[in-house]
MARGUDO-694211 format. One record per residue: x, y, z of N, C-alpha, C, CB in turn. Coordinates in steps of 0.001 Angstrom, whole numbers, plus 500000, padded with zeros to 6 digits. Glycine has a CB too. Layout:
// residues N
XYZXYZXYZXYZ;...
//
This chain:
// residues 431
676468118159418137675745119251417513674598118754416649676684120088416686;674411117220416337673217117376415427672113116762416524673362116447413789;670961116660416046669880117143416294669707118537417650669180115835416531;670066119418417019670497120747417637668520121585417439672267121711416354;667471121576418578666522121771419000666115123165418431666610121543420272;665411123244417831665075124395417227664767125496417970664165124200416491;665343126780417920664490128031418878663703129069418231665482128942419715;663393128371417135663039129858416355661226130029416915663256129669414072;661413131709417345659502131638417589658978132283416678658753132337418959;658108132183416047657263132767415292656847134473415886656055131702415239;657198135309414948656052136564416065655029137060415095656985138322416806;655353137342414020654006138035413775652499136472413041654576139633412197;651973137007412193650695135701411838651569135622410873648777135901411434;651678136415410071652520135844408887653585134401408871653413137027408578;654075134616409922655140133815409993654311132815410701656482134375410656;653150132588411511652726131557412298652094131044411352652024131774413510;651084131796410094650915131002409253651745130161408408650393131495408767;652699130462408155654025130102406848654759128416407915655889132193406677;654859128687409047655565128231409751654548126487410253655936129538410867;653542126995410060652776125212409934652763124651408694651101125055410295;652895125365407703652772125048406335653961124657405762652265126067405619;654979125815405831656174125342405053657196126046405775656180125660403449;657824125412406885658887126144407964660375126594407425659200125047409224;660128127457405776661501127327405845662300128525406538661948127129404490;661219129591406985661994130599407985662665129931409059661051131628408669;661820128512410148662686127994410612663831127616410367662382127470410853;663780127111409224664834126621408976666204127059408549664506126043408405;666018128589408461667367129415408231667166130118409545667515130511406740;666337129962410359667113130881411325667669129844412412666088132141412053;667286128100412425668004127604413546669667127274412512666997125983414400;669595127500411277670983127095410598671854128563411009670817126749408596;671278129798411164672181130608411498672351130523412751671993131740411135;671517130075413946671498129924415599672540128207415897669297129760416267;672679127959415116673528126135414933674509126268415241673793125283413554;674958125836416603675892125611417367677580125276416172675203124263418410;678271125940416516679044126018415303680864126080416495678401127852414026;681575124808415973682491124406416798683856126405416233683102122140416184;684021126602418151684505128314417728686025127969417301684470129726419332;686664126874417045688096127211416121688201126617414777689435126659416839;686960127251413817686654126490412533688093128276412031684144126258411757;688553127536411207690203128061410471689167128584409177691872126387409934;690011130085408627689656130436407274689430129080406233690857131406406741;690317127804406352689898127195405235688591126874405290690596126158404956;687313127150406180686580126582406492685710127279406086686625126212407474;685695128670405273685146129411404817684745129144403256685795130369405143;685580128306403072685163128232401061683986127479400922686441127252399862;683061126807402025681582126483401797680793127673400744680813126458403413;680876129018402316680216129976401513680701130665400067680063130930402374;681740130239399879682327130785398947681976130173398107683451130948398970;681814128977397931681211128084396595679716128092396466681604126454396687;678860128656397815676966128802397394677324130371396565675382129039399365;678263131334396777678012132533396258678793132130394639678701133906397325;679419131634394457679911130335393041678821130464392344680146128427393402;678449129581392743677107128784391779675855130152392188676443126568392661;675512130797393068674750131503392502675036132663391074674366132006393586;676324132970391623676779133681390198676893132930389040678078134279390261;677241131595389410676846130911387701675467131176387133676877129137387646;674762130881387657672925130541387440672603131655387051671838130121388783;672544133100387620672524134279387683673043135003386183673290134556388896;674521134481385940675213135145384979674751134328383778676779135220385234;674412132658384031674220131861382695672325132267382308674639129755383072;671606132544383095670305132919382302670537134211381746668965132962383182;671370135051382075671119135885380866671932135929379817671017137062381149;672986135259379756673575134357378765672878133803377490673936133304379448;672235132791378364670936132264377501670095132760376903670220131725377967;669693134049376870668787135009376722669106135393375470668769136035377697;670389135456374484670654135483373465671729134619373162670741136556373200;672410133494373543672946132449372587672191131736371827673591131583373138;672946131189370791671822130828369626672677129463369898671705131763367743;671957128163370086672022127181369939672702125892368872671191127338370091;673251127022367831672784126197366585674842126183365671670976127480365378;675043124918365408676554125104364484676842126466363735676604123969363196;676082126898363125675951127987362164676195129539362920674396127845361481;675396129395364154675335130908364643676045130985366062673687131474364783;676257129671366772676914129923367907677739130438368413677106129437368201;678846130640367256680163131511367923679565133019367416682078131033367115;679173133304366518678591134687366066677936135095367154677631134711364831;676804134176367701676137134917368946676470135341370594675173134226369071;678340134283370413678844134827371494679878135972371326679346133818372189;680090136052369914680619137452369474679907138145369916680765137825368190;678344138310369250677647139614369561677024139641371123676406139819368431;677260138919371927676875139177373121678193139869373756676330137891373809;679305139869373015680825139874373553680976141913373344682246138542372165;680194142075372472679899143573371607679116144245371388680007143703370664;677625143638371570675999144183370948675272144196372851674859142418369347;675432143310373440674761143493374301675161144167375412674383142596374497;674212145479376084674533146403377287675126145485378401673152147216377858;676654145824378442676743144926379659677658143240379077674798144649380273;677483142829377969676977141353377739678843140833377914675900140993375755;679863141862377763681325141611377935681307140916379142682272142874377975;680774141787380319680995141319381770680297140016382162680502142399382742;678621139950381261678340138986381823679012137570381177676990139090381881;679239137795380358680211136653379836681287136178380713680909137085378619;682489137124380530683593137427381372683604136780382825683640138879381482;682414137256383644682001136481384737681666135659384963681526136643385188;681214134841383427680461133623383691681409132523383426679163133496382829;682550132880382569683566132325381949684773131964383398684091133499380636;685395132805383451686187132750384530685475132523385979686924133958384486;684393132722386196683242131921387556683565130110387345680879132332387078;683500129657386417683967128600386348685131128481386797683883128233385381;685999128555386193687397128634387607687466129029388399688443129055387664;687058130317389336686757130174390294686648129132391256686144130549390144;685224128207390880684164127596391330685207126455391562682781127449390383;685998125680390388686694125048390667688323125228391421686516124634389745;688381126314391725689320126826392862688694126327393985689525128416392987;687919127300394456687296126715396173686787125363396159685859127629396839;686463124765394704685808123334395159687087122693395729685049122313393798;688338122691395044689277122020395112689720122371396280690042122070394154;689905123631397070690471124113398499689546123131399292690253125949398945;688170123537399025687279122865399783687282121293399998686161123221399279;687522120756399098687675119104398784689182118913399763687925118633396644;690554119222399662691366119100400650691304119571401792692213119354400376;690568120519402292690290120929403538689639119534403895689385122329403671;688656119303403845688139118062404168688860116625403974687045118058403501;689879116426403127690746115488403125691394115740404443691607115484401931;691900116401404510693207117032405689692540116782406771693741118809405717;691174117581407427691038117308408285689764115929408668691021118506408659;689944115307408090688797113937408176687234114130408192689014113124409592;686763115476407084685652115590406920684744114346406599685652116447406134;684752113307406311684660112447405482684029111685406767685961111998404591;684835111254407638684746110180408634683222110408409605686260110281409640;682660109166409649681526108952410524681658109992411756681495107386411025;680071111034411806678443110094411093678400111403409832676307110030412635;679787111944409067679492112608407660679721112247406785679835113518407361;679711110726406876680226110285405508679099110670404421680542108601405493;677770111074404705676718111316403963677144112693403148675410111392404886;677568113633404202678163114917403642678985115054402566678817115467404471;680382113620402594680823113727401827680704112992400789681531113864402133;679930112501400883679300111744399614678331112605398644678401110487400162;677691113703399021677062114567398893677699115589397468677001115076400287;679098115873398563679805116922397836680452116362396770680747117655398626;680832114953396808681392114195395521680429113798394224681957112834396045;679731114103395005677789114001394097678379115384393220675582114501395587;678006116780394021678408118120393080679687118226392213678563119322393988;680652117768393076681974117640392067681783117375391051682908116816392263;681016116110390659680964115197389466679848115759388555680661113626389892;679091116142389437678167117470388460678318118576388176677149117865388770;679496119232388552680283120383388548680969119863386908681460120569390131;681629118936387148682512118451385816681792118434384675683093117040385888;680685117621384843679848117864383860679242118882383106679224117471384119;678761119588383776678517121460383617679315121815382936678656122502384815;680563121919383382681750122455382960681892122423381427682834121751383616;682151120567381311682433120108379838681249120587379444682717118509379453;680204120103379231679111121113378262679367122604377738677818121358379095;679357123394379118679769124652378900680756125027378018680068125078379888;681712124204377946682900124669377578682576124269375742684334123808378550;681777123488375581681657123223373995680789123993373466681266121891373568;679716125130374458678743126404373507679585127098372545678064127764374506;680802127282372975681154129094372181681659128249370804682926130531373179;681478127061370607681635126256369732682882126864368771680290126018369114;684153127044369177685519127687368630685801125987368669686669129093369758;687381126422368057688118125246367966688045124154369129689430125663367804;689013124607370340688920123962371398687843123307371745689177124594372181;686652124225371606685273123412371961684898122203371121684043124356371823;684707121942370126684500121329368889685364119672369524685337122421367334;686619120269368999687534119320369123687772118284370207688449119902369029;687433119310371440687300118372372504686058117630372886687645118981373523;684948118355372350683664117579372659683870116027371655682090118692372123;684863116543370704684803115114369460685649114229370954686198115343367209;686813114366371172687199113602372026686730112565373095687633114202372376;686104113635374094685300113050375467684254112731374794684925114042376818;683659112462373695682216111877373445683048110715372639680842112972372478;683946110499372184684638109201371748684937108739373040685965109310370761;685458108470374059685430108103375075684525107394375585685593108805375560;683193108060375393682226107181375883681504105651375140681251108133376070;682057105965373953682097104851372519682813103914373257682993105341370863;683976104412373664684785102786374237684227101640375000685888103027375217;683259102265375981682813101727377047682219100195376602681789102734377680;682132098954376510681714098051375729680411097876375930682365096992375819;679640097079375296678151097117374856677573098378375340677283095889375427;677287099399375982676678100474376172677207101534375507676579100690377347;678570101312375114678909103039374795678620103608373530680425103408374893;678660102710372866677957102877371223676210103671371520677713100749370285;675514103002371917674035103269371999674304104818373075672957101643372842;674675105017374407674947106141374805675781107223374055675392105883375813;676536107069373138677166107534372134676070108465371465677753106409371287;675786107476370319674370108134369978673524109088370706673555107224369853;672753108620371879671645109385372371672496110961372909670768108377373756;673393110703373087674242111501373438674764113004372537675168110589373624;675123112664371438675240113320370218674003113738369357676007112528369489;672925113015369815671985113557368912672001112309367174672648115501368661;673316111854367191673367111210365517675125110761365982673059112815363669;675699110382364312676224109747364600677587110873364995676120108669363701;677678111742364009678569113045364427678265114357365130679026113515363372;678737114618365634679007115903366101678321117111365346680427116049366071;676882117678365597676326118695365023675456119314365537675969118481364104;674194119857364686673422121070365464672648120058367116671776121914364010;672073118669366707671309118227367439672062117980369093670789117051366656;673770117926368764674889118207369823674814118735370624675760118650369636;674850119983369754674913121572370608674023122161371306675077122624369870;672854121558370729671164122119371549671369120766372867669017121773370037;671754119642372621671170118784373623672424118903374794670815117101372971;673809119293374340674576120195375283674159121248375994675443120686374744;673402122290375433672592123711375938671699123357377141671514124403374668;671145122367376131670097121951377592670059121716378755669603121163377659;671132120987378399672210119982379579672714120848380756673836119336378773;673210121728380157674759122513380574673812123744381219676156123106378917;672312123843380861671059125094381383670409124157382603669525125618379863;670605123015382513669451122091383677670384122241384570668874120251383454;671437121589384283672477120885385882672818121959386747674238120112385533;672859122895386905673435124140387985671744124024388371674323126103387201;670750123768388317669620123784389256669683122409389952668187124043388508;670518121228388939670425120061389799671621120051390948670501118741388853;672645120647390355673517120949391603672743121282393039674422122233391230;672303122470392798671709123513393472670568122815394596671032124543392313;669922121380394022669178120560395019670080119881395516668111119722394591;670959119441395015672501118791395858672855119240397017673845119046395172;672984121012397075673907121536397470672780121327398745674601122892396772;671250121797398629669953121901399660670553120133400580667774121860398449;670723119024400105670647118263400526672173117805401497670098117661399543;673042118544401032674503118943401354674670119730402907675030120036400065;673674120723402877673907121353403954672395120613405468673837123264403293;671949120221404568670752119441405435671582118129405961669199118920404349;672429117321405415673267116662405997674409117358407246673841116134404874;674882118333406800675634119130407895674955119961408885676498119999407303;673924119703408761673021120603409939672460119472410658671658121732409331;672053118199409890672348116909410763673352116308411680672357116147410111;674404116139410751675503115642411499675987116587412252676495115119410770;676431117588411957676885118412412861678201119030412141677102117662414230;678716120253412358680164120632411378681087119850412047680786122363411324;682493119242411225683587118849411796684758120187412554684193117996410589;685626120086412541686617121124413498688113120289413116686137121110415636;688911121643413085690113121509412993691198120042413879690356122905413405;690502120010415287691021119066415568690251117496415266691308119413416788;689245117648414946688809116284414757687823115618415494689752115573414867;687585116100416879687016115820417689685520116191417984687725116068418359;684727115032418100683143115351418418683100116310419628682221113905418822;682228116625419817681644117953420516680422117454421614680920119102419203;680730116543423126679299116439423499678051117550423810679421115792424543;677358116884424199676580118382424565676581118814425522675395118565424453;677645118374426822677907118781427966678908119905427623678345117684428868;679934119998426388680473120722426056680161121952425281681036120166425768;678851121680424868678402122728423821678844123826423683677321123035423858;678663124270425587678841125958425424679531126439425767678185126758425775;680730125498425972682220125960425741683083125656424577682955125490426736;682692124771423658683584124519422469682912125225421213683780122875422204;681466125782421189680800125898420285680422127897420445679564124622420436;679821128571419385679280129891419041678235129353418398680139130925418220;677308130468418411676324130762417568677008130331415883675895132463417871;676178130320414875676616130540413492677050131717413139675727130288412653;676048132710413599676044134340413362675689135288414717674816134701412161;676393135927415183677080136512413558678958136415413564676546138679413310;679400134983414013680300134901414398681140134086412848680100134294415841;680435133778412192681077132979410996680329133420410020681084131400411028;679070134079409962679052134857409547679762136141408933678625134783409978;680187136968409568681107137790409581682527137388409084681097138197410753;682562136511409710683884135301409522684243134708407343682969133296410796;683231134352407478682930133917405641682212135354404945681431132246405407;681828136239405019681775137510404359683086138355404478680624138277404917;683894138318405091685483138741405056685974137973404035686387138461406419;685490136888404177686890135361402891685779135851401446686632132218403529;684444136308401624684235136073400462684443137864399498682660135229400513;684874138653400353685071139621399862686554139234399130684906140721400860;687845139127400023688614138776399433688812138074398323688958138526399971;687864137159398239687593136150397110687228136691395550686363135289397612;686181137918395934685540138651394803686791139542394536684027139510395172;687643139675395331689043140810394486689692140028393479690539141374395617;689902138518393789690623137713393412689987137481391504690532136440394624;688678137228392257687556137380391071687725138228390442686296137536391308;687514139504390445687321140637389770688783141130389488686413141622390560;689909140309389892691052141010389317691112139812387778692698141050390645;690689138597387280690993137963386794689982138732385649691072136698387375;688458138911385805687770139319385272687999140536384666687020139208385839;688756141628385358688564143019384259689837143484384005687674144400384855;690852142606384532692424142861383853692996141725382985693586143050385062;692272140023383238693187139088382810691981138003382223694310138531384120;690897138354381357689934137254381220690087136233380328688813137695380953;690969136338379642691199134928379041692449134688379640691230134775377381;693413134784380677694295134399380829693905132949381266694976135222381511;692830131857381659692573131101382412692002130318381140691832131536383661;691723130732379909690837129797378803692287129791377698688951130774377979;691861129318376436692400128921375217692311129842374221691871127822374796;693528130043373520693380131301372318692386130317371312695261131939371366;692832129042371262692190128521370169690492128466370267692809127136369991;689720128298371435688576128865371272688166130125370647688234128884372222;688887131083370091688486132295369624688315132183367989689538133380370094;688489130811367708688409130644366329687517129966366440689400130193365541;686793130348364996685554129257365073685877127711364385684170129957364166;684687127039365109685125125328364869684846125140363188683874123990365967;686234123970363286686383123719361464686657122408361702687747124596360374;685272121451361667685556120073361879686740119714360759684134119154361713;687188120120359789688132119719358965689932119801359498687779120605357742;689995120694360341691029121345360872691241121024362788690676122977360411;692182120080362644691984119408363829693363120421364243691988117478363855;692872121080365783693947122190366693695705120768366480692991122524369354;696689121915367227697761121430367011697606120529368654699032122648366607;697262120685369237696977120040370548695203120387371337698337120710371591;694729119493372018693588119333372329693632118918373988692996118355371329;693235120187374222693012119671375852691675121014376627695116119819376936;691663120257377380690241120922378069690939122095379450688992119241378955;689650122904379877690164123601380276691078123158381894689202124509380132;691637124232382578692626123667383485692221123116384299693384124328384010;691305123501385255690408122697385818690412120654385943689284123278385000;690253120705384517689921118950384151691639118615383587688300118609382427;692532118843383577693682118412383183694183117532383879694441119224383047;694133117754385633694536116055386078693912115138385762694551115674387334;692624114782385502691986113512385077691840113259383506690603113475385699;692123114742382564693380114064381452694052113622381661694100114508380766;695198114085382134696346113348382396696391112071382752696933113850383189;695407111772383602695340110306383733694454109042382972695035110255384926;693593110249382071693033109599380927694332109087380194692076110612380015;694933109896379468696377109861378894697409108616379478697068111351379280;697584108440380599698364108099381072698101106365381135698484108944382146;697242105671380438696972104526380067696735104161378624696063104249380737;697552103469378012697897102866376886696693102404376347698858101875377054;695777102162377490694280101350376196693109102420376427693365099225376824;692698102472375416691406103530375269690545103166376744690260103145373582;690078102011376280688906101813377761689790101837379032687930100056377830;690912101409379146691695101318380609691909103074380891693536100263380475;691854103525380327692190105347379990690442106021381076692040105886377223;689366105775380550688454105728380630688087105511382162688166105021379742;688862104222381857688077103381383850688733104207384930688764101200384455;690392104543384085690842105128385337690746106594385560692144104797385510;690363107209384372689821108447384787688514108775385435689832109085383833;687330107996385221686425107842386363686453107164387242685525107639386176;687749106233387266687634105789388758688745106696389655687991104021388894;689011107704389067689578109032389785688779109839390849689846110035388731;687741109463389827686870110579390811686264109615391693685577111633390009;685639108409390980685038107532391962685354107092393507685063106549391368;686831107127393336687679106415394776687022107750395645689997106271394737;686907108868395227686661109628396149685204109271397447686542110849395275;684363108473396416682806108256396664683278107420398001681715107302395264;683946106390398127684166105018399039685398105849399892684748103245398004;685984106941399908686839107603400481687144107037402116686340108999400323;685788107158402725685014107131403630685574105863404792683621106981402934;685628104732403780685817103559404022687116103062403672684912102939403516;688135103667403345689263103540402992690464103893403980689254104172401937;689525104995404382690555105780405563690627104436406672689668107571406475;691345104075407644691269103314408610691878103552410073691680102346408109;691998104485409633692745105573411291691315105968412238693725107771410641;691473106115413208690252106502414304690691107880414710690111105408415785;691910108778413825691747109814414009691465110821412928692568109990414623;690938111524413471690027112435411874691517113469411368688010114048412580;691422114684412081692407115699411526693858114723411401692572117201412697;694161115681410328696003115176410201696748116145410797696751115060408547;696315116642411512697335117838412431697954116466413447696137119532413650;697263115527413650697997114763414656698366113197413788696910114588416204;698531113517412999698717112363411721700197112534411577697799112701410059;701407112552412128702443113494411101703049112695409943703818114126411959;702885111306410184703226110486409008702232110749407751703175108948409442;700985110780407985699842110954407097700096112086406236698556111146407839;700531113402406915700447114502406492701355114857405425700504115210407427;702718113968405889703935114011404934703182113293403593705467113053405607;702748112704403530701384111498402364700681112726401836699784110090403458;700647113374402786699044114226401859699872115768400949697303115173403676;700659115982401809701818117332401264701802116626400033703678117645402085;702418115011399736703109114777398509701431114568397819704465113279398499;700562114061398153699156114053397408699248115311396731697759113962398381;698557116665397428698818117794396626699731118171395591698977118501397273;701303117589395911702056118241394993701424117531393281703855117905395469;700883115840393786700915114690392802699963115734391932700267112909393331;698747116203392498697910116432391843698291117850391140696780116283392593;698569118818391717699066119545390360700154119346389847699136120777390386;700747118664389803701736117573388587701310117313387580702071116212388861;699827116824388060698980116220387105698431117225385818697782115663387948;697654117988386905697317119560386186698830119592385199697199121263387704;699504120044385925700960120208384561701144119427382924702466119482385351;700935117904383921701361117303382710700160117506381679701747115749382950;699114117265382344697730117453381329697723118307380544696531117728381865;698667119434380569698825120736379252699569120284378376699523122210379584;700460118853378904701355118880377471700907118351376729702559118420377327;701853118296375636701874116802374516702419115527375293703100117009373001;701266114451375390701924113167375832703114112564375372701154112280375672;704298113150374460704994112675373872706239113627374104704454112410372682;706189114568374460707036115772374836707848115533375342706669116657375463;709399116076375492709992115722376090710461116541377179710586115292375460;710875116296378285710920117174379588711782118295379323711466116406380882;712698117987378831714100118565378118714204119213376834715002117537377913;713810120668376276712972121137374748714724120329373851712513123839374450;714307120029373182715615119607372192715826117980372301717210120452372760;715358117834373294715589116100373258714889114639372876715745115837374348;714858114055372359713618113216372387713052112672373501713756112238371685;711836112133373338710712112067374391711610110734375091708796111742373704;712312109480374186712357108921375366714189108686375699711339107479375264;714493109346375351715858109446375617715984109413377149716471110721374973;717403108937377746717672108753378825718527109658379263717979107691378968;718681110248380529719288111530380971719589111403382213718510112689380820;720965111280382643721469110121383941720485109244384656722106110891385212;720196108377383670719481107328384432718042107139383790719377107740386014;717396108648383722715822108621384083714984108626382248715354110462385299;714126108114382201713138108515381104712881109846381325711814107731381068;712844110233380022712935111790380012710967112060379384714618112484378545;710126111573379755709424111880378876707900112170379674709558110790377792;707256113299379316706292113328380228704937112336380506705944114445380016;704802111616379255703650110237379528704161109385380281703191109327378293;705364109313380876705753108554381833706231109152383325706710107871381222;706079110029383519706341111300384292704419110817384743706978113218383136;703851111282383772701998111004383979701888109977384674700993110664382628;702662108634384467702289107030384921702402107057386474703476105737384239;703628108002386711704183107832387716703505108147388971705173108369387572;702796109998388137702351110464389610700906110309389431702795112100390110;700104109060388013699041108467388456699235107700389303698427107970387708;699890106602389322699996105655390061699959105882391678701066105111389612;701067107132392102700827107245393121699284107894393734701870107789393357;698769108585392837697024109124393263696877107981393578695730109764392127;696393106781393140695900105496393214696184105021394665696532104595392122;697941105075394200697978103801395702697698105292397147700527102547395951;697930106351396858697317106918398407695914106249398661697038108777398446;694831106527397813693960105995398201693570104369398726693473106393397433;694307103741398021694162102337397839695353101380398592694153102119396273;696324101814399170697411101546400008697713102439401128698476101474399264;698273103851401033698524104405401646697560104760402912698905105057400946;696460104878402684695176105409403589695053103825404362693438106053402462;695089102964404174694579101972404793695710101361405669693965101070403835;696711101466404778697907100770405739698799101896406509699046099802404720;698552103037406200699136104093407451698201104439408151699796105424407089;697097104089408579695673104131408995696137103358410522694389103194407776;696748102071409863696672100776410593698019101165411707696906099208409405;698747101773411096700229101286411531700919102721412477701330100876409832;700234103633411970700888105481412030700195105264413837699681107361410422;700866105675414395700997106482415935700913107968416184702335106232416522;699619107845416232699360109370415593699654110249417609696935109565414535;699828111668417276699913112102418628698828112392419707700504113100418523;699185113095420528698438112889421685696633113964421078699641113672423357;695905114004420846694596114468420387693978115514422186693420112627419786;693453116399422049693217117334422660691692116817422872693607118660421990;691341116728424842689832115704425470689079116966424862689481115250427713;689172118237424644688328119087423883688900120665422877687338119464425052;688282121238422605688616122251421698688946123376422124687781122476420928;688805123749423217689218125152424481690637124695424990687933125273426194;690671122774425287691962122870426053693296123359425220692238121439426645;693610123274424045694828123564423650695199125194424218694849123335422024;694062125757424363694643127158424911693855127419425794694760128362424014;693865126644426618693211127225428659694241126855429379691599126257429637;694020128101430503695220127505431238695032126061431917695619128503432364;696143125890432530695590124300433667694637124527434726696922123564434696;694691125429434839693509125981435904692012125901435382693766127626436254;691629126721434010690761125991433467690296124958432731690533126360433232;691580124277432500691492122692432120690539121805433216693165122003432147;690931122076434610690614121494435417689048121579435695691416121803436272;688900122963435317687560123707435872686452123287435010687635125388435844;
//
């Protein structure tokens, strides 16, 4: 499917003029005419679901911006009065607040869909290098965002993750600084957060342009795994539209119920009571954690005894994802024919919201309310920072053991010569 020949004709001048100059009508109408493999599965829908994401971020955060006040003194006041004074300003909040989870819902569906079925593997490793690009700028966004309404939670945690970056040796001190504005946490913070947290959803947004220009290159992957020649085209493949089209405006309606039930019945059920207080650098919360979203890579911040080892392995959380690519060592893409792999990846998922779990607690907690953290209870440590070690460790070795040496060794099953045969008869198998 990639270099897939353009058909678009020009008809009126308008378009013949536009179309020597700057072809981007071509260019959305051969992405909707783009041969598109016909047994792509609902999970395959949360693409569109994450461009209609981020447009509602961008959308909902400029007029946001339009009256937050920047500043220690007035910031939570001005998200009061946008919360009360402005026509409308509940919802756009509300939407902009919980759009963030969202966003990190489908990223995360989206990110294992592509684990599962070997999105990753040559010639997309560009693709997914792409999307690990947005992830990591997604995170970023996020944390900024999350320190405007400048309440407790916000405050407290920005003191945190900006100590973090202090650890880093000879650089983190000087990035520290430029970072903060000074040496603490104040107005010069919060504006150079604003800024931050107002630029990156446009830098995403060239990501995302360069994201789908890679997949209109390479070509989309498919449930089973298998390339697509072009002798096959026009039996394994549809149009884009209005066949997935139609297809991802069904998932994204559903999606907006999902949305809009969180938004006008349950909107802080997904954030922190303690953000509703305003920040009192004197008054440190009874616990400090970020929103749910970022709790597995707390958790595995947490889950190392030395500040900087805390650090490496929480960005090298995300990092392993970047080299993903090259880790895998199987020559088959989907794990539908993986079944050893798959049993690996079931327990991956569970690891990772484990992680999410533990990341809400107190690292010191004990599993058991009444018991101490490290008391023993037939046999086992009872305590959740070690509960954390455990199911870091295993994130790690999937990537770093598991992928390479069940890659090597797994007998994966018999793979289907194309995408029609699993359901043609033998008659048209043959044909």
């Amino acid at each position: 499917m990639s270099g897939h020949e353009s058909t678009y004709v020009p008809k009126t001048g308008i378009e013949k003029w536009l179309d020597t100059r700057l072809p981007i009508v071509r260019f959305g109408a051969d992405y909707l005419s783009l041969p598109t493999p016909k047994n792509l599965n609902y999970w395959y829908t949360f693409g569109g679901i994450l461009t209609l994401c981020l447009v509602v971020q961008i959308a909902s955060g400029i007029f946001l911006a339009m009256h937050y006040q920047p500043n220690t003194a007035m910031a939570f006041a001005s998200v009061e009065r946008i919360m009360r004074d402005v026509n409308g300003g509940w919802l756009i909040r509300y939407v902009h607040a919980n759009g963030a989870s969202m966003f990190f819902i489908a990223v995360y569906i989206h990110m294992l869909r592509g684990l599962y079925y070997g999105s990753y593997k040559a010639p997309r490793e560009m693709i997914w290098i792409l999307g690990c690009v947005i992830f990591f700028l997604m995170i970023a966004t996020a944390f900024l965002g999350y320190v405007l309404p400048w309440g407790q939670m916000s405050y407290w945690g920005a003191e945190v993750i900006t100590n973090l970056i202090g650890a880093i040796p000879v650089i983190g001190e000087p990035v520290l600084i430029w970072l903060r504005g000074g040496p603490a946490i104040d107005n010069a913070t919060l504006n150079r957060f604003f800024s931050l947290h107002y630029l990156l959803p446009f830098v995403i947004f060239g990501v995302v342009v360069l994201h789908l220009w890679a997949l209109h290159t390479a070509g989309q992957n498919n449930p089973v795994g298998i390339l697509i020649p072009k002798e096959r085209e026009a039996k394994d493949t549809v149009p884009f539209h209005p066949y997935y089209t139609v297809k991802d405006g069904f998932a994204v309606i559903l999606f907006l119920m999902l949305f809009a039930v969180f938004v006008f019945f349950m909107p802080n059920a997904l954030g922190h009571a303690d953000n509703y207080i305003p920040a009192n650098p004197l008054q440190t919360p009874a616990e400090i954690v970020p929103e749910w979203y970022m709790l597995p890579f707390y958790a595995i911040l947490r889950a190392i005894p030395d500040k900087f080892g805390g650090v490496v392995a929480m960005f090298g959380a995300i990092g392993v994802l970047f080299v993903l690519p090259w880790l895998d060592t199987s020559k088959v893409r989907s794990m539908r024919y993986r079944p050893t792999m798959k049993i690996f990846f079931v327990i991956f998922v569970i690891v990772g919201m484990g992680l999410g779990w533990c990341g809400g607690q107190l690292p010191d907690a004990p599993v058991v309310p009444g018991m101490p953290s490290f008391t023993l209870i037939d046999g086992q440590l009872n305590s959740y920072l070690w509960m954390t070690r455990l199911l870091t460790l295993y994130y790690f070795v999937f990537f770093f053991v598991i992928m390479p040496v069940v890659g090597l060794k797994e007998t994966p099953l018999k793979i289907p010569a194309s995408i029609s045969e699993p359901v043609l008869s033998d008659a048209e198998k043959k044909a």
